[in-house]
C-alpha positions in Angstrom: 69.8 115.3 101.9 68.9 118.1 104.6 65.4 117.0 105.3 66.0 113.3 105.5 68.7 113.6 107.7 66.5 115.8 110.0 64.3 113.4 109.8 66.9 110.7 111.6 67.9 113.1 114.6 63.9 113.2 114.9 63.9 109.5 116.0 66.0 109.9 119.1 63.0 112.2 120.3 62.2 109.3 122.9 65.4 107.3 123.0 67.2 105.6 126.0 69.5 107.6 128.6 72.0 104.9 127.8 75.0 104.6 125.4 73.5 101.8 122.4 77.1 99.6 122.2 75.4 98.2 118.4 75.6 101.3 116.5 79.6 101.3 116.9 79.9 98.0 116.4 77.7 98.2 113.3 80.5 100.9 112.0 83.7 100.0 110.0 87.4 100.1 111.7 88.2 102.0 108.5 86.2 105.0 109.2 87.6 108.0 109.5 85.5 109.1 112.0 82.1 109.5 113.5 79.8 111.1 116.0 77.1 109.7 118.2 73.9 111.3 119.8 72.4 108.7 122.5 69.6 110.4 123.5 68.1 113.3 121.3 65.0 114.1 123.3 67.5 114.6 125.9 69.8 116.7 124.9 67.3 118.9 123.0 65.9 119.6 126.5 68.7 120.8 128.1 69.6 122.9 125.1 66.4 124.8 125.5 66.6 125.0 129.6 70.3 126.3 128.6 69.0 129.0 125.9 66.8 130.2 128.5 69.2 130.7 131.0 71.6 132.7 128.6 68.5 134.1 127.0 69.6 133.6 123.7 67.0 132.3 120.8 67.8 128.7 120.0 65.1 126.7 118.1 63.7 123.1 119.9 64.8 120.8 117.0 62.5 118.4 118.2 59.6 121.2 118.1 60.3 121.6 114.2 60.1 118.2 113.2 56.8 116.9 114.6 55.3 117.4 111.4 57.1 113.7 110.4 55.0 111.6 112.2 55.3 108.3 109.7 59.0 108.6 110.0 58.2 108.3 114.1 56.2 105.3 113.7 58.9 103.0 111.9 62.3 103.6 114.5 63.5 102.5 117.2 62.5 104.4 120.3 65.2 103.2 122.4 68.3 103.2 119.8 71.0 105.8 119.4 71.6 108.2 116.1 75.5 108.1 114.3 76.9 109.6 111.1 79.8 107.8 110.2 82.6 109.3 107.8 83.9 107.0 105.1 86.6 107.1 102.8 85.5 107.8 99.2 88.8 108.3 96.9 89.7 112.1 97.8 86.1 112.8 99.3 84.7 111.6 102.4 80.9 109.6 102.4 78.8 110.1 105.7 76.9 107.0 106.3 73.7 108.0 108.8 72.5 105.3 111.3 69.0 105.4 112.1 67.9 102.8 114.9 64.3 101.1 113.1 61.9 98.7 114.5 60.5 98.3 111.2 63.1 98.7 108.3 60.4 97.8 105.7 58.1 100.4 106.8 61.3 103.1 106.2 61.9 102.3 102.9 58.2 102.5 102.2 58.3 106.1 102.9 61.0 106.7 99.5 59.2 106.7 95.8 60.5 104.9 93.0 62.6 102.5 95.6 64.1 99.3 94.0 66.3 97.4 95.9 69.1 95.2 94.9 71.7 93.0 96.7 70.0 94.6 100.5 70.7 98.0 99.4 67.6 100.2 98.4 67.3 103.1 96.4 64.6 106.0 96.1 63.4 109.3 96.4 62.6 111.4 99.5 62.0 114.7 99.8 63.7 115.1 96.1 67.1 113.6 97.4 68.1 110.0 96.0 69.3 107.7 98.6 70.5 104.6 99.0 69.5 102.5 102.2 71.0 99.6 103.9 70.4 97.7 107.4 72.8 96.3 109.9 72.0 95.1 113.9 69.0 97.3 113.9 69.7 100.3 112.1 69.1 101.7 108.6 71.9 102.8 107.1 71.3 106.1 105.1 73.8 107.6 102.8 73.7 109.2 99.1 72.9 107.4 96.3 76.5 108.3 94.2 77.9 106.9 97.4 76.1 103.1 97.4 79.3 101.6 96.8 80.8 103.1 100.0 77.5 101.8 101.5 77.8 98.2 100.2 82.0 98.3 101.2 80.6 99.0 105.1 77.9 96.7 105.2 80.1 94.0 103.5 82.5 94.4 106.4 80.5 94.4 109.1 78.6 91.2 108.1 81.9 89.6 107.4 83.2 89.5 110.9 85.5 92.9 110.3 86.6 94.9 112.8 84.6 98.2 114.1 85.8 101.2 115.5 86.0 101.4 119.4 82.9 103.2 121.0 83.7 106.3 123.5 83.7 105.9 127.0 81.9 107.6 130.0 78.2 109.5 129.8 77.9 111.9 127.4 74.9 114.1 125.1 77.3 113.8 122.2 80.8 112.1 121.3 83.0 113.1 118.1 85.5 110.5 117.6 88.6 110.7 115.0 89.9 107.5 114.6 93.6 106.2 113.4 92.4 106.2 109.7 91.5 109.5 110.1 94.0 111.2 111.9 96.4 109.5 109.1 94.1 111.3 106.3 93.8 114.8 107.9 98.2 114.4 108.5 98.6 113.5 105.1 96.6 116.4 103.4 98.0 118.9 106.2 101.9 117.7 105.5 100.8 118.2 101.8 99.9 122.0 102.0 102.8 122.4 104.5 105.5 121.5 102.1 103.8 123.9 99.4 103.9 126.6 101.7 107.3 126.0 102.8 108.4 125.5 99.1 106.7 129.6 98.2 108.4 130.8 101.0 111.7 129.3 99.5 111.2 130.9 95.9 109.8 134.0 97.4 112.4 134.8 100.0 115.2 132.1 100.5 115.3 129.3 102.4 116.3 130.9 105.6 113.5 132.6 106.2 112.8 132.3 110.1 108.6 131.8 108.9 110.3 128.0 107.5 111.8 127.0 110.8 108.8 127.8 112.9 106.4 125.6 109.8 109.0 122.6 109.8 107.9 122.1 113.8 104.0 121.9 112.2 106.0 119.5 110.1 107.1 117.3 113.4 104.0 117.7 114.7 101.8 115.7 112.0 104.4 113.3 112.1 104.0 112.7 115.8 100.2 112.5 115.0 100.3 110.0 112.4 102.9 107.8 114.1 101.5 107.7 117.8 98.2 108.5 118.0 95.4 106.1 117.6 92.3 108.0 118.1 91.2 111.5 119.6 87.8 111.7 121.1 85.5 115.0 122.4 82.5 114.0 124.5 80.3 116.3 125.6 77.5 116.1 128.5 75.4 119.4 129.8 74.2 118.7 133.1 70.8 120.1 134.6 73.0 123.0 136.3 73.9 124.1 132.5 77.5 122.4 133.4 78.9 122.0 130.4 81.4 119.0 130.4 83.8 118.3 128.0 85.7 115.5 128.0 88.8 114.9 125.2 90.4 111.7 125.1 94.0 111.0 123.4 95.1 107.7 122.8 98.6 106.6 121.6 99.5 103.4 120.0 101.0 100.7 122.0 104.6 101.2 120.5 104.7 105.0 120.9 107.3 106.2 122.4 104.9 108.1 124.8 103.0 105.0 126.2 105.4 103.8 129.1 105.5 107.8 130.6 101.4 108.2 130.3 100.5 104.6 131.2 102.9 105.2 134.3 101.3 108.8 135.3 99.8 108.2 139.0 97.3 109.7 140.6 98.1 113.2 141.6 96.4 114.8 145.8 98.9 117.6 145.1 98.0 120.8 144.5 98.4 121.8 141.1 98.2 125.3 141.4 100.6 126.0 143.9 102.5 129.1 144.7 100.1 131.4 142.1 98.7 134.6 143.9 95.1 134.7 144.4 94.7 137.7 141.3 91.8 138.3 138.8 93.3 136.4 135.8 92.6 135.5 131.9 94.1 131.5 132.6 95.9 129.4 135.1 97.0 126.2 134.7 98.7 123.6 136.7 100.2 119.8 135.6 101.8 117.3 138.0 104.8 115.2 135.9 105.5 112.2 136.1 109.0 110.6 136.1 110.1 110.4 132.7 108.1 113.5 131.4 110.6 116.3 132.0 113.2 114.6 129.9 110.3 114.3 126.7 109.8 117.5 127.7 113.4 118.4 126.7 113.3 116.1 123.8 110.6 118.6 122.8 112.5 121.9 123.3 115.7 119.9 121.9 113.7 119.4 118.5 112.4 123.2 118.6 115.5 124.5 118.6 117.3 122.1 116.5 114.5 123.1 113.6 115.0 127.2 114.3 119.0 127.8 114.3 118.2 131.2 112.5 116.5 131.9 115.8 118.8 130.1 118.5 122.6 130.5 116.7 123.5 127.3 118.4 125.0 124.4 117.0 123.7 120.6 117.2 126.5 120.1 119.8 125.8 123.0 122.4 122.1 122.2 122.6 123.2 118.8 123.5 125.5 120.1 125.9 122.6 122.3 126.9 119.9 119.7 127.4 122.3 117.5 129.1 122.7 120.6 132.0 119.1 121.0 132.1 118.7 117.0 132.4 121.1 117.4 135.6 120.0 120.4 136.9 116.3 120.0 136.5 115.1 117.1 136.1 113.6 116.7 139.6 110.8 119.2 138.9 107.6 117.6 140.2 105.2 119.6 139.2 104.5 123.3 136.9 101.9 126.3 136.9 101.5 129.0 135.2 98.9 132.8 135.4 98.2 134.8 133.0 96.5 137.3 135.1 94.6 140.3 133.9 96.6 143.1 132.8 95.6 146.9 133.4 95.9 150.0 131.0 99.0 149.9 129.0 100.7 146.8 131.1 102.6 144.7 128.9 100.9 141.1 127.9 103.1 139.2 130.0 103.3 142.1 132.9 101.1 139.7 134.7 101.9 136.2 134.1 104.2 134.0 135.6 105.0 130.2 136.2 105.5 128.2 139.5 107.6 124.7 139.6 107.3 122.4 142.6 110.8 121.3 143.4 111.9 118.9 146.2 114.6 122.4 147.8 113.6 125.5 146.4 116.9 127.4 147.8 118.9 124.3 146.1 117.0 124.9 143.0 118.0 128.6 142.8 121.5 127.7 143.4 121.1 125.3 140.3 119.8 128.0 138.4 123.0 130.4 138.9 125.2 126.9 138.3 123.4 126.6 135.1 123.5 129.6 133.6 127.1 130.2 134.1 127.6 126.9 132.4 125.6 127.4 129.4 127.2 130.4 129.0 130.6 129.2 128.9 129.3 126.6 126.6 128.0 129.8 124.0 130.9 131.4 124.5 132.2 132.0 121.2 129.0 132.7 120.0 128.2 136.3 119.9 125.2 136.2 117.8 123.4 133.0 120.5 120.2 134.4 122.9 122.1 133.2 125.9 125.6 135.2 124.9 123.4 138.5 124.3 121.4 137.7 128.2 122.6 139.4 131.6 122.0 137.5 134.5 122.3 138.8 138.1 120.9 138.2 141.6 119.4 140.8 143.8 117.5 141.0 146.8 113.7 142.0 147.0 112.1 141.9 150.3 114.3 140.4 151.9 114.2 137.7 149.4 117.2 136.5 147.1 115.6 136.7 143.6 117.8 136.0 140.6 116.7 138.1 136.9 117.7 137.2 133.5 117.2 139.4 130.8 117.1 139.0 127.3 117.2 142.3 125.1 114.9 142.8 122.4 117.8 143.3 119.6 119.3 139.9 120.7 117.3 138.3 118.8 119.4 137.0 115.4 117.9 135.5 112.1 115.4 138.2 111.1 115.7 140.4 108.1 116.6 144.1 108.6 113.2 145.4 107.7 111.4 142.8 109.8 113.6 143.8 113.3 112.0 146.9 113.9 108.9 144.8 113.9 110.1 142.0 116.6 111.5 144.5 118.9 107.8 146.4 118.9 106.0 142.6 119.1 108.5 142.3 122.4 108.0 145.8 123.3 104.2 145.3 123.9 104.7 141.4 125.1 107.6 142.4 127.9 107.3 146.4 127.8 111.2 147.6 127.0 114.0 146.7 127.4 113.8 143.5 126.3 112.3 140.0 128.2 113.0 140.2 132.4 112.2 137.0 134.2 112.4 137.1 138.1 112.5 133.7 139.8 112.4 133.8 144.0 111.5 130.9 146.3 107.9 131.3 147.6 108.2 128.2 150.0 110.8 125.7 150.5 109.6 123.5 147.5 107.9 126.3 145.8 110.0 128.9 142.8 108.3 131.1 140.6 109.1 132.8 137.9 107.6 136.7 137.3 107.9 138.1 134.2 109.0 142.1 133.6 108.7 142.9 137.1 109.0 141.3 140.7 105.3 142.5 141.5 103.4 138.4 141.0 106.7 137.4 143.3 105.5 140.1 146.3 101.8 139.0 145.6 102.7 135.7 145.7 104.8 136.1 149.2 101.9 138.1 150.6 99.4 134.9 149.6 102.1 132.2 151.0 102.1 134.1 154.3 98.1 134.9 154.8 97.3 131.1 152.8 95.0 133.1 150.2 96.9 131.1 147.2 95.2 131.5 144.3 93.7 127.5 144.4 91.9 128.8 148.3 89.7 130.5 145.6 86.2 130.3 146.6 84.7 130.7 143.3 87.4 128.4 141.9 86.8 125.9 145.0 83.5 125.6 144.1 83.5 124.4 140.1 86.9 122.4 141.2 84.4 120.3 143.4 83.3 118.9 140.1 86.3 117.3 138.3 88.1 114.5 140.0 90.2 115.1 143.0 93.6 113.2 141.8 93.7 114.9 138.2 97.4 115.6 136.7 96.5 118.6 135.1 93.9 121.3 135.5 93.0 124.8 133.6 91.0 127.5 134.0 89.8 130.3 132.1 87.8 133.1 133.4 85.8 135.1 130.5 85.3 138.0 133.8 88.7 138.3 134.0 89.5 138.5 130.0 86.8 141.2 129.7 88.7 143.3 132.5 92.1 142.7 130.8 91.4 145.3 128.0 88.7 148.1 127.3 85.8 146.6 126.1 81.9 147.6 125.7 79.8 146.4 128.3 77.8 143.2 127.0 76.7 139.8 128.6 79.7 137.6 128.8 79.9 134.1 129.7 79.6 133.2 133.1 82.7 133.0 135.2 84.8 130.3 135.4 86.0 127.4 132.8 87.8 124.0 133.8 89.9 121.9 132.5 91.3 118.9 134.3 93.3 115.6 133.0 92.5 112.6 135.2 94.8 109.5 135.3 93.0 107.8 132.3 94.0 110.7 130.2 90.9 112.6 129.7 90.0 116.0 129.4 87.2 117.7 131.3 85.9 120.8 130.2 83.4 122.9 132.5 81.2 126.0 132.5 79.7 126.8 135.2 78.3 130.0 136.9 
């Protein structure tokens, strides 16, 4: 099946710029997914400019199938190339598209063909296949798999539904539809519970390894309820841009639809109050109103699923989330750094996380009205996180700056002979001592929070006060130049800075910057850039 389907990427080599709308309606709603080339030729050119760039070795495709010249002479030279995947009991059929101006011609190129009922069978190559044609495509699949063929075909012709095609320009899209995303669940939930059931038998059912599996267990079930299809397009511009662009869409009746479909556009900056520091990521997301409290629906459920971890009972984490509701609810907007760390610094000794509030100083006062709250909520448990924490404010350049720490030992629900492990995990993520969070005002809508020391907090003052923020970046100014002004959310990974966070051998890394922005329509955008 190799060659022959080589052979149908070959017939792009001179195919339209634009998107062919037939080839997805010419593909089954029931599909559980499928992926689209427009334009072969295309692509395969900016792959090689690309490789040459990077200097690394990759073969033309195109180049290595010339030697197929009848195949040329029967396709279409201005269709588009899918491989749909089909539902075959427990396996999955891929069903190939290949856009033909002369369908007769194609099936002249198999030996011993016979066809029966518009589906043909033969030889090519050594593979038997089984052929089909629908709005101007061949359909190519397996010959074990003509039934799955006929199904498709039979669908189409009868007025069924097809899946929805992608949106935007792209090189490539990858589409998992609802059908899919139901299938993939149902298998995953399947090998959850097994594992979940060996942990039981093997060590009891309150191993802490169960609670953090059951919220993989919520997880598919949000999948298979709300979403209705998950898309990746790609597109590499003549700059060897690399644009990615991933697309979530929920069902109508999911819970989530009224808080995304009401998201507005977002002029803010996203990144604000970070220091302008060599870093590994750094991210920043606008919310909308509604999506703090599912926010805290989602840290409710975490912490109802671990109590092992958390010692709290249903009741105070109700009592809890109804504090954070009031206190917090007005956050605006979040950003996080994860800078890059030196020598022996502790993984988090350089991140920290920024929220845009309407009053910062009123937000700090919240903070202390909080905590004494939840305390007295946890008071007559010993064994609870937020018993075991110390909480205290101080003063660090002249700014009040309240610290919360959470010792290392705190932390219930693990075996004896797995603690001494957890405290050296939080050893080398906070350094000792246990887990220090800082939280100072950097402007008056501006708090972030430093982890293990105040050092980010004075870099961060020092930026506020000379405007050399972190999103003033040059570098970062110039790739953010190519994603849409009014996103809601926006990442960035810099491969430089990873390579600088730890020893490594000198080799050629991956240029500098990566980008990742969510516009109001919900879509990822994924850049490299130089």
């Amino acid at each position: 099946m190799r060659k022959p389907l080589l052979a149908m990427f070959a017939c792009l080599a001179t195919a339209a710029s634009s998107f062919a709308a037939d080839v997805t309606t010419a593909i089954p709603s029931d599909a559980y997914g499928f992926v689209v080339v427009p334009n072969a030729e295309q692509l395969d050119g900016k792959v090689q400019m690309l490789s040459k760039r990077m200097h690394l070795p990759i073969p033309s495709v195109l180049t290595l199938l010339t030697s197929m010249p009848d195949l040329n002479a029967t396709l279409d030279q201005d269709g588009s190339l899918a491989i749909a995947l089909m539902p075959s009991g427990n396996r999955v059929a891929p069903l190939v598209y290949v856009p033909v101006d002369d369908y007769q011609a194609l099936i002249e190129q198999l030996t011993d063909a016979s066809t029966e009922d518009g589906i043909t069978e033969g030889s090519f190559n050594g593979n038997t296949l089984a052929l089909g044609k629908v709005q101007g495509h061949a359909v190519v699949t397996q010959a074990s798999d003509r039934a799955v063929l006929a199904s498709a075909l039979q669908k189409i012709a009868s007025g069924g539904e097809a899946v929805t095609k992608p949106s935007g320009d792209f090189d490539l899209a990858m589409v998992a539809t609802e059908a899919g995303l139901v299938r993939v669940t149902e298998v995953a939930q399947e090998g959850l519970s097994e594992m979940i059931r060996v942990i039981e038998r093997q060590s009891g059912p309150d191993n802490p390894a169960i609670a953090g599996l059951r919220m993989y267990e919520k997880l598919f079930v949000f999948v298979k309820s709300d979403l209705q299809s998950i898309a990746v397009t790609m597109r590499l511009d003549e700059s060897s841009s690399l644009r990615v662009t991933k697309s979530f869409v929920v069902k109508p009746d999911s819970e989530w639809a009224p808080v995304l479909k009401s998201i507005p556009a977002s002029e803010q900056d996203l990144l604000v109050g970070l220091p302008d520091i060599p870093f590994v990521i750094a991210a920043g997301v606008s919310i909308p109103g509604g999506g703090f409290e599912k926010m805290l629906d989602l840290s409710k459920t975490m912490m109802q699923s671990m109590p092992q971890l958390y010692h709290m009972t249903p009741s105070e984490i109700d009592k809890m989330m109804e504090l954070s509701r009031e206190y917090f609810s007005n956050i605006e907007g979040m950003s996080f750094l994860m800078g890059a760390g030196e020598g022996d610094m502790p993984i988090y000794g350089q991140m920290a996380a920024a929220m845009t509030v309407p009053d910062s100083d009123q937000y700090l006062d919240d903070y202390v009205k909080y905590w004494k709250e939840v305390r007295e909520i946890t008071k007559d448990s010993d064994q609870s996180f937020i018993a075991q924490s110390q909480f205290e404010e101080m003063t660090v350049k002249d700014h009040r700056v309240l610290r919360t720490i959470m010792p290392a030992q705190s932390i219930p629900g693990f075996p004896a002979e797995q603690q001494a492990a957890m405290e050296g995990m939080m050893e080398k993520m906070f350094g000792p001592g246990g887990m220090k969070m800082y939280a100072g005002a950097i402007d008056s809508r501006t708090v972030l929070i430093a982890y293990t020391s105040t050092d980010l907090l004075e870099k961060a003052w020092e930026s506020a006060e000379s405007t050399s923020t972190l999103s003033r970046n040059e570098a970062l100014q110039q790739v953010s130049e190519k994603l849409p002004s009014d996103a809601q959310m926006v990442g960035y990974w810099s491969p430089s800075g990873t390579s600088s966070s730890r020893p490594v051998e000198k080799h050629r890394v991956l240029p500098t910057w990566l980008l990742l922005a969510v516009r109001q329509n919900l879509l990822g955008l994924l850049r490299l850039a130089s």
